[in-house]
C-alpha positions in Angstrom: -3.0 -13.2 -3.7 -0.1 -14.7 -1.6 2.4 -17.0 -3.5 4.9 -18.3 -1.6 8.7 -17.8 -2.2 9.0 -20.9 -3.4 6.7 -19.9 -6.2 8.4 -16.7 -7.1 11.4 -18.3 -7.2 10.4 -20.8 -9.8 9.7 -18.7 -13.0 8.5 -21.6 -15.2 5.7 -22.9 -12.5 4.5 -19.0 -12.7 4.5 -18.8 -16.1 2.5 -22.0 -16.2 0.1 -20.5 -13.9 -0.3 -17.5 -15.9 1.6 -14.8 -13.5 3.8 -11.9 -15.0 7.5 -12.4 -14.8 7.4 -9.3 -12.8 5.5 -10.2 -9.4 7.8 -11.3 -6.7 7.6 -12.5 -3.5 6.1 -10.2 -0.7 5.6 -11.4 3.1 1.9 -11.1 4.5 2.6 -8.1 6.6 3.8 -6.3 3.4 0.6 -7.1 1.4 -1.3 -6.1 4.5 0.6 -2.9 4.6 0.8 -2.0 0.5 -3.6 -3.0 0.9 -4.0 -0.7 3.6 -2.4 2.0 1.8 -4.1 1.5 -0.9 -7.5 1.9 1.1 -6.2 4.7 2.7 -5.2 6.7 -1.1 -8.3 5.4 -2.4 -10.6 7.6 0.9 -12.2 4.6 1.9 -14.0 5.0 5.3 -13.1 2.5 7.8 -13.2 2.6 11.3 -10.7 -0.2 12.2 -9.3 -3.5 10.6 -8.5 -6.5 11.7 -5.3 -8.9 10.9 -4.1 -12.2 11.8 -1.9 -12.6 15.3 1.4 -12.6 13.4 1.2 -9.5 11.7 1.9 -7.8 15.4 4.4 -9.8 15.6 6.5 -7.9 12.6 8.5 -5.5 12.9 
């Protein structure tokens, strides 16, 4: 799930909303990057995937 910095900078509204004190903010392209990795360890058969525009636009 993304949550926005603004979120994981705000311990009590996280805590409200049930998420550990220990998640903290990742950008889209690194979520897309840790979930991809995590298909790839896991032997999942893929062909290709797809991702939003402005994940080729990170470096």
């Amino acid at each position: 799930m993304y949550l926005p910095e603004s979120w994981t900078t705000d311990c009590h509204r996280c805590r409200n909303a049930g998420i550990p004190d220990d998640v903290e903010f990742a950008p889209k392209p690194r979520q897309m990057i840790t979930m991809l990795e995590r298909v790839l360890a896991a032997g999942v058969p893929f062909a290709w995937f797809t991702a939003a525009e402005a994940y080729g636009q990170a470096g």
